[in-house]
C-alpha positions, -999 to +999 in steps of 0.1 A: +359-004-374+361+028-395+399+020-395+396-013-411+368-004-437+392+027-447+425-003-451+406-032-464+392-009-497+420+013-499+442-018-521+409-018-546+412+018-551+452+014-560+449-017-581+422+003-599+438+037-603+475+019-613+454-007-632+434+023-651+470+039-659+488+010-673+458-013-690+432+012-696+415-009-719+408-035-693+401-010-665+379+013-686+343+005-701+334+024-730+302+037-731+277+057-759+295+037-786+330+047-777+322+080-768+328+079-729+352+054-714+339+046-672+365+029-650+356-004-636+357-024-669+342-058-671+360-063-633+335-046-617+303-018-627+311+011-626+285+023-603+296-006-575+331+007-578+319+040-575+300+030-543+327+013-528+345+049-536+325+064-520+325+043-488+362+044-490+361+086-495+338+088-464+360+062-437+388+084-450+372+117-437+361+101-403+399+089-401+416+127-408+389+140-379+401+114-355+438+102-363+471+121-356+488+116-384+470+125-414+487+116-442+475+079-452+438+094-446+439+122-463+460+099-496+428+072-495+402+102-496+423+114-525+423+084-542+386+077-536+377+109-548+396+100-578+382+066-585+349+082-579+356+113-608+366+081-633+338+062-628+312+089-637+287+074-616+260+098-607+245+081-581+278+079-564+284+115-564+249+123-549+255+097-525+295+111-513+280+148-515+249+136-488+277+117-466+302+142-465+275+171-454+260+151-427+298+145-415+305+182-416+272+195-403+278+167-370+314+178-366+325+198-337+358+207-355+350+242-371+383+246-386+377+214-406+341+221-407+349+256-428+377+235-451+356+204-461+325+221-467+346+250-490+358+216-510+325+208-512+312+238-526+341+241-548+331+206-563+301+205-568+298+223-600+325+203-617+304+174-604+273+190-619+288+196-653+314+164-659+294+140-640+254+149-634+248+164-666+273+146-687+283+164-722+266+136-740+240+131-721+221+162-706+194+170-686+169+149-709+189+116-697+192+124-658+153+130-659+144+096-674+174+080-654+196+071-687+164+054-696+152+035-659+120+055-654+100+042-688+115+005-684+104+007-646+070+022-658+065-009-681+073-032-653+047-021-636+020-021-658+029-053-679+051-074-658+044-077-623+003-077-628+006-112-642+026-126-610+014-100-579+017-123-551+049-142-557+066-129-585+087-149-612+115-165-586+147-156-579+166-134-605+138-133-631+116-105-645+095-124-666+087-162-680+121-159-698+147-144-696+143-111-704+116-083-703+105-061-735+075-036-730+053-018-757+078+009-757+107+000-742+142-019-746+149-053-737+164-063-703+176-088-686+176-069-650+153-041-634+184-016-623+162-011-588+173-034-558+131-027-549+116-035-581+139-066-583+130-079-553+092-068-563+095-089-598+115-117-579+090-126-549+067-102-560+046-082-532+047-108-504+085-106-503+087-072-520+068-060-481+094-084-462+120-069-475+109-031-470+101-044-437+137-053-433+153-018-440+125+003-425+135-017-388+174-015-399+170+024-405+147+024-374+168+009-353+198+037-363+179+065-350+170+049-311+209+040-316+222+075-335+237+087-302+261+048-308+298+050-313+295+034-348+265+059-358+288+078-382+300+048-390+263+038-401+259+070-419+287+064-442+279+030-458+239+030-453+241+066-480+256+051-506+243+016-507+209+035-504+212+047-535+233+024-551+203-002-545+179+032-566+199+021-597+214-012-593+211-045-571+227-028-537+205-049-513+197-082-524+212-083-559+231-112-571+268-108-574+269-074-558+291-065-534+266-043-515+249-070-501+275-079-481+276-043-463+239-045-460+240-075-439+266-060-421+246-029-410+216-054-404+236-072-380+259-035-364+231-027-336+220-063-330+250-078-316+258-062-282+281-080-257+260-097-231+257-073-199+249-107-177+266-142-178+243-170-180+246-202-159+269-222-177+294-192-176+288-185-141+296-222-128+324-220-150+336-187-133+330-205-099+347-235-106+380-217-119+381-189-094+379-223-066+405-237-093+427-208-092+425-192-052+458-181-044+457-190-001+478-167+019+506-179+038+507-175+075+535-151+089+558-170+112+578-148+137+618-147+128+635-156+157+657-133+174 
C-alpha cells in the first residue's frame, strides 16, 4: 500500500516541479500583490499540493526503511521535499516535521534514526525563517493565521447563531453567498474543514461529523500495533491539519476527502476469518466436483 501511495503521487510531484521550471507562470500563484509567487497555480492550492507533498515525502521515507534499493525512494522524498519548500505552505511543513518525528522516534533502525532526525534539525530553521515566519509576513500573521482567527471569530458570533441547528446547507456560510462581519473581510469559504461543516449542517451535523473522526482516530489506537499503522500515521497528520486551514475532510473539490474516506474505511475491511453458507456449499459442491479417485494398483505379471 505504502508502495502504491509513494508511485501513484510521485508523477504529480514531476509534472509540477518540470511544469514550475518551464511555465512558471502557470505553475506559480503570486501572492501579497506580486510579492511571493506559491507553486500550485490555479491547478491546484497551494496548501493541497503541499499536503499531498507531504504524503508523498512521508511513503517515501517508509519506502528507504524497508526497500533494497533506495534510489527511487530516496528521489520522490527529494522531490516532495521540494514541492513542499515551493509551495510555502505552513501547515504542510508542521504537518511533514510531526510525521517524520513519529517515523523516526518508532524506528528500530538507529543508523537511520541518527541521519533523518540530523536532517530534521538541520531544516527546521530554514523552515522557520523561509516558510513559518515568511519575510513578508512575520510573526503578527502566523498568530492571527494570515487573517483566519478574526474571520472564524465573526463566524461565530454573527453567523452561525442565526442557523444553530442546521446550518445554511451545503457549501454556504450565510443567506448569500458570502460572509462579511463588523470587522472582517468578505468570504466566500470558512478555511476550517470543522467550522465549514459547523456553518453547512450546523451543530447537528457539525457533532456527526466529529463523531466520525473521533471513532476513526479511535479505532487507530486498538489497531496501532496493524501492519498499515504507519501507514495511518502518514496520511491522517497532514490531512489533520490541512482540514485546520482548508476543506481536508468534507470540502468540496478537495482532494483530501478522498484519503479521508480511505482511512475511514483502512481498519473496517478485514478479510472474513469464517465462510458463510453459500461459500461453504459452494466449497462442497466443487471439492465433490473436483475429487481426484485413486487408481487401484494392479500386480505386473511376471
Amino acid at each position: 500500500m505504502i508502495k502504491v501511495f509513494a508511485w501513484a503521487i510521485f508523477p504529480i510531484m514531476v509534472t509540477f516541479l518540470i511544469g514550475g521550471w518551464v511555465a512558471e507562470d502557470t505553475f506559480y500563484r503570486g501572492m501579497r500583490g506580486g510579492e511571493e509567487k506559491r507553486m500550485g497555480g490555479w491547478i491546484m492550492n497551494p496548501n493541497e499540493l503541499g499536503m499531498l507533498a507531504a504524503i508523498a515525502a512521508a511513503m517515501a521515507y517508509m519506502r528507504i526503511t524497508a526497500a533494497r534499493v533506495k534510489f527511487w525512494p530516496i528521489l520522490k522524498m527529494v522531490i516532495a521535499i521540494l514541492i513542499m519548500v515551493f509551495t510555502s505552505s505552513r501547515s504542510t511543513s508542521i504537518g511533514f516535521l510531526l510525521i517524520m518525528g513519529i517515523l523516526i522516534l518508532k524506528s528500530n533502525n538507529k543508523g537511520l534514526k541518527i541521519a533523518m532526525f540530523s536532517g530534521v534539525v538541520l531544516a527546521v530553521p530554514l523552515l522557520l525563517k523561509y516558510v513559518i515566519f515568511k519575510d513578508s509576513g512575520g510573526v503578527e500573521e502566523v498568530m492571527s493565521m494570515t487573517g483566519r482567527l478574526p474571520f472564524w471569530t465573526a463566524l461565530l458570533n454573527e453567523g452561525i447563531v442565526r442557523e444553530p441547528f442546521l446550518g445554511y446547507g451545503f457549501m454556504r456560510i450565510n443567506y448569500i453567498d458570502t460572509f462579511q462581519g463588523l470587522n472582517t473581510y468578505p468570504g466566500r469559504m470558512t478555511h476550517n474543514t470543522f467550522m465549514q461543516v459547523l456553518m453547512n449542517l450546523g451543530f447537528v451535523g457539525f457533532f456527526l461529523a466529529l463523531w466520525q473522526l473521533v471513532s476513526t482516530v479511535s479505532t487507530f489506537f486498538q489497531e496501532r500495533t496493524h501492519a498499515y499503522a504507519n501507514f495511518f500515521v502518514a496520511l491522517f497528520i497532514p490531512i489533520f491539519i490541512n482540514s485546520i486551514t482548508e476543506f481536508g475532510i468534507f470540502g468540496e473539490t478537495n482532494y483530501g476527502i478522498l484519503f479521508y474516506q480511505f482511512l475511514i474505511l483502512l481498519f473496517c475491511i478485514r478479510p472474513a476469518t469464517r465462510l458463510s453458507l453459500r461459500q461453504r456449499l459452494q466449497r462442497q459442491q466443487l471439492e465433490l466436483k473436483y475429487t481426484i479417485h485413486p487408481t487401484p494398483l494392479v500386480p505386473c505379471a511376471s
